[in-house]
C-alpha positions in Angstrom: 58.2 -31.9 9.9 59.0 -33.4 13.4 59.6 -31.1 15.6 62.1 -30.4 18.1 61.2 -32.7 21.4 59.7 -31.0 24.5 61.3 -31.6 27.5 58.5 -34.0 28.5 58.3 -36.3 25.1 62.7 -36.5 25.4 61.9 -37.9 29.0 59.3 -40.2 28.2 61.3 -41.4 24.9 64.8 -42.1 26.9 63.3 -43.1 29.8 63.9 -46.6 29.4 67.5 -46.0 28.0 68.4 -44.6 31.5 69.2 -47.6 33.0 71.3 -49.3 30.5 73.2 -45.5 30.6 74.0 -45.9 34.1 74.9 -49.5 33.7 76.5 -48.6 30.3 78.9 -45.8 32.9 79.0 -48.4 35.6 80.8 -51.0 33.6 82.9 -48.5 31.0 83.9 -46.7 34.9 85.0 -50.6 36.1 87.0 -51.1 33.0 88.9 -48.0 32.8 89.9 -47.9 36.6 87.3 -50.0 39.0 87.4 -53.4 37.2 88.6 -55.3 40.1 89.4 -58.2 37.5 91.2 -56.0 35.2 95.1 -56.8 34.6 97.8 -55.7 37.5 100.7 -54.4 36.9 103.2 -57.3 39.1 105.5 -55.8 42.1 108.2 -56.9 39.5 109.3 -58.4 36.7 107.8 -62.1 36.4 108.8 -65.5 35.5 105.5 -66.7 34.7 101.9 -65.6 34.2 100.0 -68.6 35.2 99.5 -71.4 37.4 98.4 -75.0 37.4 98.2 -76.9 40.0 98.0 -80.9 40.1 96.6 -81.7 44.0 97.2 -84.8 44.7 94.4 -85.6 47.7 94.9 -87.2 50.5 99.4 -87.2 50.3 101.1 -89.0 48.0 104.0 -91.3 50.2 107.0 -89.5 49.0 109.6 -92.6 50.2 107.8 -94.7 47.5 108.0 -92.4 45.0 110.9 -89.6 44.6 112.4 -89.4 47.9 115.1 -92.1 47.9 116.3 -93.2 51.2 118.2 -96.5 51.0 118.1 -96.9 54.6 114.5 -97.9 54.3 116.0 -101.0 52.2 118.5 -102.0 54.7 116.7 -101.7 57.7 113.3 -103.3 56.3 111.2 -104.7 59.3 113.2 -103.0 62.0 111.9 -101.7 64.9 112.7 -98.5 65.6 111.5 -95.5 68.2 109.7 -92.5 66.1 108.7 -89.0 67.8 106.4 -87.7 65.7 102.8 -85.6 66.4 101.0 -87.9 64.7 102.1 -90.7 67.2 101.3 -88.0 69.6 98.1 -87.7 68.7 97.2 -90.8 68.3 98.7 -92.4 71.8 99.0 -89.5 73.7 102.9 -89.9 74.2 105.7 -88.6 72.7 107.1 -91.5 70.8 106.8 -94.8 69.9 108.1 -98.3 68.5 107.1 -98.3 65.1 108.2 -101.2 61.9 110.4 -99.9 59.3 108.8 -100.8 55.7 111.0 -100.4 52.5 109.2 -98.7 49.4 107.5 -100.6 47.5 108.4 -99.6 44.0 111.7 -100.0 42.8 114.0 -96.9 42.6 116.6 -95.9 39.8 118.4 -93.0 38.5 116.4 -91.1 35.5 117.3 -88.3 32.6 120.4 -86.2 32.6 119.9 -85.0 35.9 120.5 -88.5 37.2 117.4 -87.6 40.0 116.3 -90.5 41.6 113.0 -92.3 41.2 110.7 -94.9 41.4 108.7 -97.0 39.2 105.4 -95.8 40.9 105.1 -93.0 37.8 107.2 -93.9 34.9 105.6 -91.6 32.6 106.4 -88.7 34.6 110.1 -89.8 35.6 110.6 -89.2 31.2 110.4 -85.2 32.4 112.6 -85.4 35.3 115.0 -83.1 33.9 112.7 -80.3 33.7 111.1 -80.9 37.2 112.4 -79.5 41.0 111.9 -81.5 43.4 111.8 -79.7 46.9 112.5 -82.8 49.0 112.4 -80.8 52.6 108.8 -79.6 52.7 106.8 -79.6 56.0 103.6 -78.0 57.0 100.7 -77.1 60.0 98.6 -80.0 60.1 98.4 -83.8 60.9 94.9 -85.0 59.7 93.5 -84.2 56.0 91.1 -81.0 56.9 93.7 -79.0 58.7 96.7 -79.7 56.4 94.3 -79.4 53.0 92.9 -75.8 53.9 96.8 -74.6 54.9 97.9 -76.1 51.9 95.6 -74.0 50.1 94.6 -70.7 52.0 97.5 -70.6 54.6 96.0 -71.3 57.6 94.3 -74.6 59.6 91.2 -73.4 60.8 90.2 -69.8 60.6 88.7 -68.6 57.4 90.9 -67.5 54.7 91.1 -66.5 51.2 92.5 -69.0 48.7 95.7 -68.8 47.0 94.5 -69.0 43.6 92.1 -66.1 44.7 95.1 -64.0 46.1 96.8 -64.2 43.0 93.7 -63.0 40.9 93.2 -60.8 43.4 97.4 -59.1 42.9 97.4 -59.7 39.1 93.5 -59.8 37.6 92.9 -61.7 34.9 94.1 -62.2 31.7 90.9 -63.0 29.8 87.8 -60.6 30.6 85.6 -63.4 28.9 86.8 -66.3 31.3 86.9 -66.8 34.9 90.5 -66.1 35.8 90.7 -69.2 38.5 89.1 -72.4 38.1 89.3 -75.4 40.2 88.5 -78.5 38.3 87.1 -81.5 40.6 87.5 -80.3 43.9 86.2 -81.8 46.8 83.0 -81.4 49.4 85.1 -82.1 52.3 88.8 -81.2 53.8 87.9 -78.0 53.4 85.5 -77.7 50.4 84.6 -74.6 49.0 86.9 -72.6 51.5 89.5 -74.1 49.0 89.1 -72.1 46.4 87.2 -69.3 48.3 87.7 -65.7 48.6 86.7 -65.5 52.3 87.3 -61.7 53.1 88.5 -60.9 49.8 85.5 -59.3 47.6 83.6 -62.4 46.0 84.8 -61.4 42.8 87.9 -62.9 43.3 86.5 -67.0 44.2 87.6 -69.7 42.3 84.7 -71.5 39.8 84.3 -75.0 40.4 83.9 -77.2 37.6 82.9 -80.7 38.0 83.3 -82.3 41.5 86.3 -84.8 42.6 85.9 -88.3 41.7 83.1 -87.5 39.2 83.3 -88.0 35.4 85.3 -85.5 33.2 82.3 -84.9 31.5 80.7 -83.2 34.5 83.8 -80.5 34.8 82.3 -77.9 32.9 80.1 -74.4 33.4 76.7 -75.6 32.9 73.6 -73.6 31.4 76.0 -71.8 29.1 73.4 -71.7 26.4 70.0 -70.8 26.5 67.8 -72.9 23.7 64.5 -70.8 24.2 65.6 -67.3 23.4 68.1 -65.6 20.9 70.8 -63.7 21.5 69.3 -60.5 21.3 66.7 -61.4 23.7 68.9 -63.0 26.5 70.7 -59.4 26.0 67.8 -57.1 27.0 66.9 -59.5 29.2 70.1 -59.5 30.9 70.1 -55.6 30.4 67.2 -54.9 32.6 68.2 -57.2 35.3 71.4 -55.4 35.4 69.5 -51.9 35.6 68.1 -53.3 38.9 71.0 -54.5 40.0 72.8 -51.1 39.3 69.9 -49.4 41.4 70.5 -51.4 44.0 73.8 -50.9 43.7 73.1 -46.9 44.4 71.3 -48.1 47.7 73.9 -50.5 48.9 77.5 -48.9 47.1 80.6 -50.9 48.0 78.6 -54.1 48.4 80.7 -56.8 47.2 79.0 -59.6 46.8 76.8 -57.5 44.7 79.3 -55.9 42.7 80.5 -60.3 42.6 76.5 -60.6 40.6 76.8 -57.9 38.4 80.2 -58.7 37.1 79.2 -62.6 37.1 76.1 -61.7 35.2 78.0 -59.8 32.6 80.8 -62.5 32.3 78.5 -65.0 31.8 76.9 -63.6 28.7 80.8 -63.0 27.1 81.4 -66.5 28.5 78.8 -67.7 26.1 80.7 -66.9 23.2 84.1 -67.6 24.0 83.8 -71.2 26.9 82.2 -73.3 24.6 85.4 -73.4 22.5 87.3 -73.5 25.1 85.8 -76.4 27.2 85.4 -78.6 23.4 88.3 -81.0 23.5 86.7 -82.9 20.8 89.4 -79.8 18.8 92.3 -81.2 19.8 93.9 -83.6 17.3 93.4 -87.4 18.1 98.0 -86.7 18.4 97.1 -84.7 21.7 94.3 -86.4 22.8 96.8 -89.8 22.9 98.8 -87.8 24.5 96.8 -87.6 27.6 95.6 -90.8 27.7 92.4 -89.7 26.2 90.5 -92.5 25.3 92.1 -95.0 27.2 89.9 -96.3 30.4 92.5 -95.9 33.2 93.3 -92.6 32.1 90.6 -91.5 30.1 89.3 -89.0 32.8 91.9 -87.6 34.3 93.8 -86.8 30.9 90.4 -84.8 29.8 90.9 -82.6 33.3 94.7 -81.8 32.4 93.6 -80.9 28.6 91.2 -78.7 29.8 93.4 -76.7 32.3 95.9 -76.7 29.5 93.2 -75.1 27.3 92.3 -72.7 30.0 95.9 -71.3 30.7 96.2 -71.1 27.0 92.9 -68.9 27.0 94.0 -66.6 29.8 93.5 -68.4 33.1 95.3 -67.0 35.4 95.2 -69.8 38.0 94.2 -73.3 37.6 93.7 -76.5 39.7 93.0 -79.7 38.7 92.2 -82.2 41.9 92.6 -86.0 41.9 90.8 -87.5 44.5 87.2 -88.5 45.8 84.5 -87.4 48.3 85.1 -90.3 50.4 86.0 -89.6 54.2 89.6 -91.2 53.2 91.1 -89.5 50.1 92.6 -91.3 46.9 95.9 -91.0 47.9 95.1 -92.0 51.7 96.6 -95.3 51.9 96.6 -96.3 55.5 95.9 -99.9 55.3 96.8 -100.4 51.7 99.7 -99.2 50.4 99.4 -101.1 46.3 96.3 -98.6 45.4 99.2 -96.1 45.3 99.6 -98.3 41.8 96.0 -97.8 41.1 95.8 -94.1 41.5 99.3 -93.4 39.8 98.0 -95.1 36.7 95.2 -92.8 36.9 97.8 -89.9 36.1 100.9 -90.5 35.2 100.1 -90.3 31.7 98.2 -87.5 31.5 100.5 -85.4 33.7 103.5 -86.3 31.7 101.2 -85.5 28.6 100.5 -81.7 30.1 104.3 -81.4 30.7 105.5 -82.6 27.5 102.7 -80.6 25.6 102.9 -77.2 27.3 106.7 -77.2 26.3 106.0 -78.2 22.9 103.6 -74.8 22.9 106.3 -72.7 24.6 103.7 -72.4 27.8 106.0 -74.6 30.4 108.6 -71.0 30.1 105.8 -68.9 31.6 103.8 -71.7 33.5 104.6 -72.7 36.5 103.2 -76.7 37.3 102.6 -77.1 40.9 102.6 -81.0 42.1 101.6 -82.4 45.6 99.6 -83.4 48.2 98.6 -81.8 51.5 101.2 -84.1 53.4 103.7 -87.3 52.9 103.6 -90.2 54.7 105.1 -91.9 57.3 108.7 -94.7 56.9 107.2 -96.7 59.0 104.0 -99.2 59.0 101.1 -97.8 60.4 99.7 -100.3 63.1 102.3 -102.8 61.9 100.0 -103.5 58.6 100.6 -102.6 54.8 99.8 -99.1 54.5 101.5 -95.9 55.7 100.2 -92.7 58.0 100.1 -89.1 57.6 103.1 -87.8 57.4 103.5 -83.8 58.0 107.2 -83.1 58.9 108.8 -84.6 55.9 107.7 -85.2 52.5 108.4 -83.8 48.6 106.8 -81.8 46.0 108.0 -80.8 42.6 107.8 -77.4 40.5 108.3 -77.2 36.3 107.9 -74.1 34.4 108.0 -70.8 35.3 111.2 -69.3 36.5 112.2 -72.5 38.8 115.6 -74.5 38.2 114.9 -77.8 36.1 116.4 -81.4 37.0 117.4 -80.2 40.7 116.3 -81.8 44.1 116.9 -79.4 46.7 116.6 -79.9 50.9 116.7 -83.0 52.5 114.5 -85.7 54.6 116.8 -87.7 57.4 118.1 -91.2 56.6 114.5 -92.7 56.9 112.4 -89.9 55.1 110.7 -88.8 58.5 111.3 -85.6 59.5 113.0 -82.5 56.9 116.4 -81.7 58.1 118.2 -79.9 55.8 117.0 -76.7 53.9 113.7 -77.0 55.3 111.1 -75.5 53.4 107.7 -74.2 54.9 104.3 -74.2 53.0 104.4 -70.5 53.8 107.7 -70.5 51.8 106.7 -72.5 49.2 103.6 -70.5 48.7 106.1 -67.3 49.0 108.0 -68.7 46.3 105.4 -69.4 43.8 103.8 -65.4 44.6 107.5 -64.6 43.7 107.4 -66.5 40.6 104.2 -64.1 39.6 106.0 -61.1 39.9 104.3 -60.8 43.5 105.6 -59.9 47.1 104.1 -61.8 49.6 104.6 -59.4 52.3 103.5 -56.7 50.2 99.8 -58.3 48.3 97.7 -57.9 51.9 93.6 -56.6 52.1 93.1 -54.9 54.8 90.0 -56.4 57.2 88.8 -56.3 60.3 91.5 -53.4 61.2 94.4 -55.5 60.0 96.4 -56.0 57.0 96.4 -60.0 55.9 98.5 -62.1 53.4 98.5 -65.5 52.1 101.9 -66.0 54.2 100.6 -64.4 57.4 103.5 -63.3 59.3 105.7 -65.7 57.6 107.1 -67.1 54.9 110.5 -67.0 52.9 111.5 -67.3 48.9 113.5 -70.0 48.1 115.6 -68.3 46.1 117.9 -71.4 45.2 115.7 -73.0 43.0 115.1 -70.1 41.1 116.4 -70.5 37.8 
């Protein structure tokens, strides 16, 4: 008969089930009420759940694409005087003489809404009823680093966290087997990694980067998902004991977060490996949806495979999601100084697919609580830069367009002045616009601050204002 255990022979026996206990507590503790990823109750009611966000690098020249100004036509070649801080910048004097130079795609009037557009995306221009255009934004910011990181984190220079990494942080995730923001194909420079960072935030809450901008579609995925030279159950007490370290260490170091960050990556990982793989296979879709995007198709090929997948992830519980067109080059896609007709080129690149994501979320019923974010860090300028063919940076004028999500479809609301410089009427911050998409989520950017370095900071900073007429 086996007898009862002495005190010695239990010890030896559970000795190695100790640490998977206090890992087991650990994690069960995180889910119940530590899980910093674990769903959030909003400040109220929300429009939407989720975000996706089509960047546009290097500034997309709103005057040749939704913001009509037939000025621009009439006065074609003039010279005129522009005060800008670009010209500033650049000459060291307030003001200078500067050619007018008409767009160079054709405008017209599109869908019920009768908005005004050009030719330069015509795939796009098919959803126009169910997009807001915010035609008065302005932000901080002349050249491509500055204005990219306040695009993004809300500030120019000094580091801060992200905004898809704010809104994990006020609203967790929706998926415990996925990341809950992903930036597909960002960039090295502008900003880089501070991008989609977390900065001060616990490290929990930074974006994973899939893929890299410019490089194939193929290469936008979350490598070393499976492991060919050991099963399952072997990855998992291998895992296990790493995690028993990392809880000790834990003990030694408590409220460390970047090591709190490992332990929560390590265990995600393992449910990723179940779930992603599914997830990141568009060879699913039907060859319907993958036409839709442009799939297939060289020109749009790539880009149509990065808007499938961050359809796919919002679908699976993404809570924030950004897909980035543009390069690693010093001079971004979009960056047209000296040549204005690669506009063409890149809006081939994604007109299709990002009329595809439109038209296909609604067909899902996602566009109601999605909210599709469009834009650049900046316009560009009305007038030719140096007197050539292209067009500058442009920061105190320039559009953007919502869908989804709570805003008003088929609506264009502020206003450039007659030449699509400077915003004039309505004018609409990036601190507002970011105040308005936090408001969208069922979050108030005054009140979702972290308290660091003995002060309490937001994504807005000390500014910042919903736009509450494009609500819907």
């Amino acid at each position: 008969m086996d007898a009862l255990l002495s005190r010695r022979q239990m010890l030896q026996r559970a000795a190695c089930g100790f640490g998977g206990l206090a890992l087991a507590g650990l994690t069960s503790q995180q889910a119940a009420v530590g899980n910093p990823l674990a769903p959030k109750l909003p400040h109220f009611p929300p429009r939407a759940k989720r975000v996706i966000f089509l960047f546009m690098q290097g500034g997309v020249s709103h005057v040749d694409s939704y913001d009509y100004k037939p000025r621009l036509e009439k006065d074609d070649g003039k010279q005129l005087n522009f005060d800008d801080a670009r010209q500033l910048a650049n000459t060291g004097k307030r003001g200078s003489t500067q050619r007018l130079m008409k767009p160079m795609w054709k405008f017209s009037q599109h869908g019920q809404s009768g908005r005004w557009a050009s030719a330069l995306f015509p795939e796009i221009n098919k959803h126009i009823d169910d997009l807001c255009f915010i035609h008065s934004m302005h932000t901080e910011g002349i050249a491509h680093g500055p204005a990219t990181l306040f695009l993004h984190c809300g500030a120019t220079n000094v580091i801060r966290p992200s905004m898809g990494s704010w809104v994990l942080y006020g609203l967790g995730t929706e998926n415990a087997n996925l990341p809950g923001f992903v930036s597909i194909g960002p960039s090295n420079g502008n900003g880089g990694p501070r991008n989609y960072g977390n900065a001060f935030l616990p490290a929990v809450y930074q974006g994973t980067a899939l893929g890299k901008a410019g490089g194939p579609a193929s290469e936008a995925t979350i490598r070393n998902l499976n492991n060919p030279q050991l099963a399952s159950p072997a990855q998992r007490r291998q895992l296990d004991l790493l995690q028993e370290l990392n809880a000790e260490q834990l003990k030694q170091t408590p409220g460390d977060s970047e090591l709190e960050a490992v332990i929560n990556s390590y265990e995600l990982a393992w449910r990723m490996q179940g779930n992603a793989p599914d997830v990141l296979d568009l060879t699913r879709e039907s060859k319907q949806t993958l036409a839709l995007y442009g799939i297939g198709d060289k020109g749009t090929d790539n880009f149509g495979k990065q808007c499938l997948l961050a359809r796919r992830m919002c679908e699976s519980g993404v809570r924030f999601v950004q897909v980035t067109y543009g390069d690693n080059s010093a001079n971004p896609a979009w960056d047209q100084h000296s040549n204005l007709a690669q506009h063409g080129v890149h809006a081939r690149a994604v007109d299709r697919p990002i009329a595809g994501l439109l038209a296909d979320l609604k067909q899902r019923g996602l566009l109601e609580d999605t909210i599709v974010w469009w834009g650049g860090e900046f316009g560009r300028t009305p007038y030719a830069e140096k007197n050539g063919t292209g067009r500058d940076h442009n920061a105190g004028g320039f559009t953007t367009w919502l869908a989804g999500g709570g805003v008003r479809p088929g609506i264009g609301y502020g206003q450039t002045d007659e030449f699509g410089h400077q915003a004039v009427e309505n004018k609409v911050h990036m601190h507002d616009l970011h105040a308005t998409i936090l408001h969208l989520l069922g979050l108030d950017h005054e009140r979702l601050t972290y308290r660091y370095s003995g002060r309490d900071f937001r994504l807005t900073d000390v500014h910042g204002q919903v736009v509450k007429d494009i609500l819907a």
